[in-house]
TORTI-591864 format. One record per residue (C-alpha): x, y, z. Coordinates in steps of 0.2 Angstrom, whole numbers, plus 5000, padded with zeros to 4 digits. Example, Ala and Ser with C-alpha at 12.3 -4.5 7.8 and 13.67 -1.06 7.14 Angstrom:
BEGIN
506249785039506849955036
This chain:
BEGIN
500050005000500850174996501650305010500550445014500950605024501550565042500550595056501950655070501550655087502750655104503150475106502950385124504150315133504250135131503950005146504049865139505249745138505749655123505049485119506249335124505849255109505249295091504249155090490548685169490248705187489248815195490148925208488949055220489949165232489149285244489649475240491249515246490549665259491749825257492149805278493049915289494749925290496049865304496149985317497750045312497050115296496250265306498050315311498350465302497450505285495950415281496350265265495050335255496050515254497550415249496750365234496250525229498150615234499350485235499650505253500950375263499950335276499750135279498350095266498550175246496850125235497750085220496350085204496249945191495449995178495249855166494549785149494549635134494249575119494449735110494649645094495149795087493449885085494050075086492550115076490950115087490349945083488549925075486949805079486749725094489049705093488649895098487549885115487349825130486049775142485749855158484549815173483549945179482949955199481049885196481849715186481749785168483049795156483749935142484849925130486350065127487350105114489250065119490950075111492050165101493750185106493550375105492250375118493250215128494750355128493850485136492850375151494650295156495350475154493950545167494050385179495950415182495650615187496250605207497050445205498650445206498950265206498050195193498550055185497750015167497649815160496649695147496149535146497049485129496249485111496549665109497049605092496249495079494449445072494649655068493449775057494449805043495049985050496249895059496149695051496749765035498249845042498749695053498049775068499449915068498050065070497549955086499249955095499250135089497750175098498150075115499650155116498850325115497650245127499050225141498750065143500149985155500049785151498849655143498849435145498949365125497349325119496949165106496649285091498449375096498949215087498149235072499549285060500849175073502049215086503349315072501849425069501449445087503149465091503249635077501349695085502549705101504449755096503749865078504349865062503549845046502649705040503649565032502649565015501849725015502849845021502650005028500950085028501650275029503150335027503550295046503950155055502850045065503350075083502549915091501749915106502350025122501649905134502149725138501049585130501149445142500949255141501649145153500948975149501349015129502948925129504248885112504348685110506148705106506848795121505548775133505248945139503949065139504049185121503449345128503549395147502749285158502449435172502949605175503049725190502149905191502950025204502650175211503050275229503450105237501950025230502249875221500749755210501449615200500449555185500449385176499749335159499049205152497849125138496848985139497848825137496548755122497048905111497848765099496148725095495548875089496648935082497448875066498748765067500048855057499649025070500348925086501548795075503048765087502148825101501748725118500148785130500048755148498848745160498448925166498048885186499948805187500748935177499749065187500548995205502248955200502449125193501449185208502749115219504149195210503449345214503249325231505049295231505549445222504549545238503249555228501449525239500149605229499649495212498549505196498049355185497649435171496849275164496149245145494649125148493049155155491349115161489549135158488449235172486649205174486249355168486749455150486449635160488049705164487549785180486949605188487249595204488449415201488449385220486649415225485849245233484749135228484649005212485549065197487049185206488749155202489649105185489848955176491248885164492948875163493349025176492548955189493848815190495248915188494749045201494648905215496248825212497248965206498449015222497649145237499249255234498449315220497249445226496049475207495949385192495249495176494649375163493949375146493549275131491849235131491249415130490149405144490149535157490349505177490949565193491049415204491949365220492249185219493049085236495049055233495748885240495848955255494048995258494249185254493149275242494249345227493749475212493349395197492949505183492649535164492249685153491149595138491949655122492349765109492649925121490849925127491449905143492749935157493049885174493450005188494049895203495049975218496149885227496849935244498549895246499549905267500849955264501449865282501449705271501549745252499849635250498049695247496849715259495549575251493949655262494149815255494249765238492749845226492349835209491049885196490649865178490350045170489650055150490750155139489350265134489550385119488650535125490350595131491550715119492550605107494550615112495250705097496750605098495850435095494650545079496550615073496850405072495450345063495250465052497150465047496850255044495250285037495850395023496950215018495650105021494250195012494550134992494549964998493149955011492150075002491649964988489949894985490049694985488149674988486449704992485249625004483349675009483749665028484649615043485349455040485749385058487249275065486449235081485449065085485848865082485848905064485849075059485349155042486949235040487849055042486849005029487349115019489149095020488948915020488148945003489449064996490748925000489848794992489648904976491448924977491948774977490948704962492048844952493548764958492848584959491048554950490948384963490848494976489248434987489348535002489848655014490148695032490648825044491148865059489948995070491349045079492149115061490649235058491049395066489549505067487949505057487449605039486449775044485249845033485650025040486850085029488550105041489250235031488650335014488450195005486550185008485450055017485449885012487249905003488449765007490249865006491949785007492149815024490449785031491149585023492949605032492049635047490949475046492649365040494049455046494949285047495649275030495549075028495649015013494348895007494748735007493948554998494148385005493348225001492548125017491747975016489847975021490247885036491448035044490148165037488848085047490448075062490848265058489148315061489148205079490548315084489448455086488948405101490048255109491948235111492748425117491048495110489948385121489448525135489448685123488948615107489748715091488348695078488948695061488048805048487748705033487448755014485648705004485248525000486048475018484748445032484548345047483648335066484548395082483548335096484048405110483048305123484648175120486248185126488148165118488248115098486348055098485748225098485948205079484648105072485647995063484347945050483948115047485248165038485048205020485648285005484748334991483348225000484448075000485047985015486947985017487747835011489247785023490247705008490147864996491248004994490848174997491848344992491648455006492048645006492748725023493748865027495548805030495248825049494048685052494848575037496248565049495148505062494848685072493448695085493348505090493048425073494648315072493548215059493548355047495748365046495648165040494948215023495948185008496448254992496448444996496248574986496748734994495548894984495749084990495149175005493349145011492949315012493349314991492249164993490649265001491049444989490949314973489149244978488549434985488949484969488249364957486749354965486149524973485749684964484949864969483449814963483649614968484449614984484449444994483249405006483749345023484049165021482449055032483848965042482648815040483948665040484248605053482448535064482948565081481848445094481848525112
């Protein structure tokens, strides 16, 4: 892409350290009541001015503020990506608009004011699964912004692994990219803050390839931080992203890294942790802790916050998007803050902690937090408008192209979505111009980013598909793929939706016309698809046949659970899905015959 003028600006002072290598239970916990201090708190000034003036008495509240799974949206996201539901005092709910990093800028900016000690951290995926503002420029305009942000450290995340370890080691050290170059006529700077990944380790030498913790400091207070990512990233993420890469369990790597910090004097500890749960609740504002049936959180968190060590004194979390501020009982019977900011900068987490100074540790009982909705009745940060419109001036010839019409929303949410049908078509019409034998096509929910709006996002007008109304739906760039599979591991692919790793959260594939069968959801395991039910074309699957089958390249290697789908055999490798869903827009919408929301009517679901 050709240089354009510079933007200069005063760079900041890097504090980062340079990569070391270039590579469901239930859990309820009571709320964690905000008591009273020792009595040797009261000598002197009060803790809460400390906060507020960085006073040395005893106690200092030291603010966390904290947030995930950017996914580099610096744009306000759109449809529901783009709100967030709040619980009002008499039960009822509301949705508000959220997001935006202009507006995310301005709320962290206003909740430091009389914080001296404020501290600011992610979750990981601040990168990747990115609107193509950012996705198209290899999320340079991301770390650009975050470090305008001030932010001060971030865990990995799955996506950071998108493009692999080389890519995320450039995201952190700068440069331009490998094949592309520079964008303008400056250098990429990387990222001013650490990335960190303790249990991300290099096969070869066995060590961690980014830094496993670090340290922030100031005035004699000192809180350690430690990184990690879900240890089942290899599975979804491709397998040439984490190639040569070893994942370890996140609640040993927390405490052994824990305990090196302890020896380094170092008594107050954050698990910044990428994997999360699911609360009873999708308002923001829910009170997690309150009693009763249906408090608490559930999934993969909760297990990791009861065995990860009591010297860590907070875990912020993220991955599933959800949002939650729960205290959760450490193995020692304590309650310890657990919390996530949703996603997409709609969110942000204030949490204070109270460190004694007496003992370098934080003073658990006086430890609050709250969820707060990055609203965007608020001035924009110029800064952050200077950003995107200086990218957006790149990106506009590309994005601004019409691909498309449709005559409405075409959604991505349900078991089987009508914008899943829709891609699953647009790969199967791919694949019979590469292969006319193609039969099929599958594809994974998890790949489908956001849904089509009507509403036009831009000036393209309502009902216009652009370029980068399709990037941001598959931001992945996966190629297409065609494999052949017996009719045998078809009917076993489509099993794995709902046994094996998939068993308690089922990953329901959407699936192209001509494909249908029953999922009846009264069963359990594998035989909650109906074998007998399958057909194609009206046919029943004959296990002795052979089937060409059209994936992205993610779950032909067996992504997402479907170890079936990677044992298929002479594969032809097309080009990038989102070509794949441009072609078919193309070919078959016009202004005056735009396509109408698919029925998403393949799949009978028995419940």
């Amino acid at each position: 892409m050709p240089a354009t003028a510079p933007s200069h600006h005063p760079r900041r002072r890097r504090r980062t350290t340079r990569l070391l290598a270039a590579a469901a239970t239930v859990v309820t916990a009571g709320a964690l009541a905000a008591a009273a201090l020792p009595a040797s708190a009261n000598a002197g000034e009060s803790h809460r001015d400390h906060g507020g003036h960085g006073g040395h008495g005893r106690y200092q509240d030291v603010q966390l503020l904290s947030f995930n799974d950017l996914h580099g949206n610096l744009e306000p996201p759109t449809g529901s990506s783009g709100r967030v539901t709040e619980v009002q005092p008499d039960g009822t709910t509301k949705t508000i608009d959220a997001g935006g990093i202009e507006y995310l800028a301005t709320h962290l900016r206003e909740a430091r004011k009389g914080n001296r000690y404020s501290i600011t951290a992610a979750g990981g995926d601040m990168v990747g699964a990115s609107p193509l503002l950012s996705g198209l420029f290899h999320d340079e305009p991301t770390i650009e912004a975050l470090n305008k942000l001030d932010l001060d450290v971030t865990s990995v995340g799955n996506h950071e692994f998108d493009e692999g370890a080389k890519e995320l080691a450039r995201l952190q050290n700068g440069g331009c990219h490998p094949t592309e170059g520079c964008y303008t006529d400056e250098e990429f700077e990387g990222a001013d803050f650490p990335y960190l990944a303790a249990n991300v380790l290099d096969e070869k030498t066995g060590k961690p390839i980014l830094k496993p913790y670090w340290v922030w400091k100031q005035k004699g207070v000192k809180v350690g931080f430690i990184g990690v990512t879900l240890e089942g990233t290899p599975d979804i993420v491709s397998a040439e992203g984490v190639k040569g890469l070893a994942f370890k369990d996140e609640v040993e790597t927390i405490n052994k890294y824990a305990k090196e910090l302890q020896r380094q004097g170092v008594k107050s500890i954050v698990a910044l942790v990428h994997e999360g749960g699911f609360p009873a609740s999708s308002s923001y504002n829910y009170d997690c802790d309150s009693p009763g049936a249906g408090d608490g959180i559930s999934g993969p968190i909760a297990d990791i916050a009861k065995n990860v060590t009591p010297q860590v004194d907070a875990l912020v979390t993220g991955h599933t998007h959800a949002a939650y501020v729960c205290t959760i009982p450490d193995p020692a019977g304590k309650p310890r803050m657990v919390t996530s900011a949703s996603s997409f900068g709609r969110l942000y987490t204030d949490t204070t902690l109270t460190y004694d100074r007496a003992t370098g540790d934080i003073a658990r009982t006086a430890v609050k937090s709250a969820n707060h909705v990055v609203t965007r009745d608020v001035p924009k940060a110029p800064d952050m408008t200077r950003l995107i419109d200086r990218w957006s001036t790149l990106a506009a010839p590309i994005g601004n192209r019409a691909i498309g019409y449709i005559s409405g929303d075409i959604d991505r949410g349900g078991t089987e979505s009508p914008l899943g049908d829709l891609i699953a078509d647009a790969q199967l019409a791919y694949g019979k111009t590469q292969d006319p034998e193609t039969d099929l096509a599958l594809m994974n929910p998890g790949g489908i980013r956001a849904p089509l709006t009507y509403a036009a996002s831009g000036g393209e007008g309502d009902g216009v598909v652009t370029y980068a109304e399709g990037f941001t739906v598959q931001p992945f760039a996966n190629t297409v793929n065609l494999k052949d599979y017996t009719g045998a591991q078809l009917i076993q692919v489509l099993k794995e939706q709902v046994s094996g790793p998939n068993e308690a959260a089922p990953k329901i594939l959407q699936i192209s016309s001509g494909l249908t069968y029953t999922l009846d959801l009264t069963k359990t395991g594998a035989d909650r698809v109906v074998t007998d039910s399958i057909r194609l074309d009206g046919a029943p699957i004959d296990v002795n046949a052979t089937y060409r089958v059209a994936s992205n390249s993610f779950l032909a290697g067996g992504g997402d659970g479907f170890p079936t789908l990677n044992e298929g055999t002479n594969e032809l490798v097309g080009a990038d899905d989102l070509t794949a869903l441009e072609q078919y827009l193309t070919a078959n919408s016009s202004a005056a015959d735009p396509i109408e929301p698919p029925a998403a009517d393949r799949i009978t679901i028995v419940q």
